[in-house]
C-alpha positions, 0 to 999 in steps of 0.5 A: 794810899794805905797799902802804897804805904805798906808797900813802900815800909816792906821794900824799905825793911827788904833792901837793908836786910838784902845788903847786910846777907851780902856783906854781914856789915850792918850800919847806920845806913842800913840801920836807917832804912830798917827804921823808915820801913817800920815807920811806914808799916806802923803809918799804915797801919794806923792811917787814920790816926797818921792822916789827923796828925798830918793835917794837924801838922801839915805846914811843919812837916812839910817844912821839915821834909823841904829842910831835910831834901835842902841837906841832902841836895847840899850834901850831895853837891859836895860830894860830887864836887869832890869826887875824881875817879880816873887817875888821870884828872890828879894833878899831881904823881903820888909816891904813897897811896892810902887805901882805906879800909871798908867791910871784909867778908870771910878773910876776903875784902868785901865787894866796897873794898875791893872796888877801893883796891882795884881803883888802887891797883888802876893808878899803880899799872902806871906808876910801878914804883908807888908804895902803899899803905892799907889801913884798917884794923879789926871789925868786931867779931874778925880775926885777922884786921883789915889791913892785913887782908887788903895786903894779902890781895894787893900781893895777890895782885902781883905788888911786891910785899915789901911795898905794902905797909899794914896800919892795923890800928885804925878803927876810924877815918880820922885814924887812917889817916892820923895812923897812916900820916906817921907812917909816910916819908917825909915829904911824901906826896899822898894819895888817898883811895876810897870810895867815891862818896867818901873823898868829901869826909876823908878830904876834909879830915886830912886838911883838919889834920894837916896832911895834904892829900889828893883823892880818888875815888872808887864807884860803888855798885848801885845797890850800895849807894842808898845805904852809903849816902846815907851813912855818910850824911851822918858821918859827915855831921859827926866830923864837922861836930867833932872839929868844933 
């Protein structure tokens, strides 16, 4: 059990540090594995100790795990309930698609990003005539702001520059699409693309604000997806706290 322990507390401290070489994006996702891996390790270290306040405790802490299995289970309900990834399950033709920015590497969209450009591109090959806004501003430490770089790649991509409107601001959800909603056509039919985790949040932002989207969403690779559920559980406490 010990070593199970310690075990376990490694390849929590491995994952998030594999990720961030990767990406060089740390958050609270990764943030969150780092801090179980230390729990761990420390559990492990000090077992004993550990096991006499677990049987002291046992019925609370066992409560509070089922309680916090019980949130994650809902959570993720939602967020599959709300995921659309194929273009062709929209109900509606979209004249603007807003792509929302995610991490960047060396002037480059990082591979979350560019799995949200890609799922972009996918509906423009059927709707040629769709324009688009890319909204991100600069992380800490950039030079140059996400938007600029996702307009950079979807021109490489062969859409036409004139097409593409940088929102350059937004640091936030509620900001790309508050800064983006001022920058439609009035009247316009709206198309958010992000990640597919991230349709729920994004979704239930427009609707506070008053912006009637639709959604599609891009798949993660696998070795995201711990880290962005994660995240995301957070963020999503944080919206709905904010809205009160």
């Amino acid at each position: 059990m010990k070593r199970g322990l310690f075990l376990a507390g490694l390849a929590f401290i491995i994952y998030p540090v594999a990720v961030y070489v990767q990406s060089t994006n740390m958050d609270i996702g990764l943030a969150f594995f780092l801090v179980v891996g230390l729990f761990l390790i420390a559990v492990s270290h000090w077992f004993e100790l550990s096991s006499r306040i677990y049987k002291k405790n046992r019925k609370l802490l066992i409560t509070m795990a089922a309680l916090a299995v019980a949130v994650v289970l809902m959570f993720e309900f939602f967020i599959f309930k709300n995921t659309v990834t194929d273009p062709g399950d929209l109900k509606e033709k979209a004249d603007t698609i807003l792509v929302l920015g995610a991490g960047t590497k060396n002037g480059r969209p990082g591979a979350v990003l560019k799995g949200r450009l890609d799922k972009a591109l996918d509906y423009e090959n059927n709707h040629p005539e769709v324009t688009f806004i890319v909204s991100g501003g600069k992380g800490i430490g950039k030079d140059v702001s996400e938007g600029e770089i996702m307009k950079n790649y979807l021109v490489e991509k062969g859409v036409s520059a004139d097409r593409i409107t940088i929102e350059d601001k937004a640091t936030s959800t509620n900001e790309n699409i508050l800064y983006a909603s001022k920058l439609m056509k009035k009247g316009s039919n709206l198309l958010i693309v992000t990640s597919d985790f991230h349709l729920f949040r994004a979704k239930m932002i427009a609707k506070e604000l008053g912006v009637q989207v639709q959604g599609l969403g891009a798949p993660l690779h696998i070795r995201h997806v711990p880290q962005a559920h994660i995240r995301e559980y957070f963020a999503i406490v944080h919206t709905l706290w904010s809205f009160i």
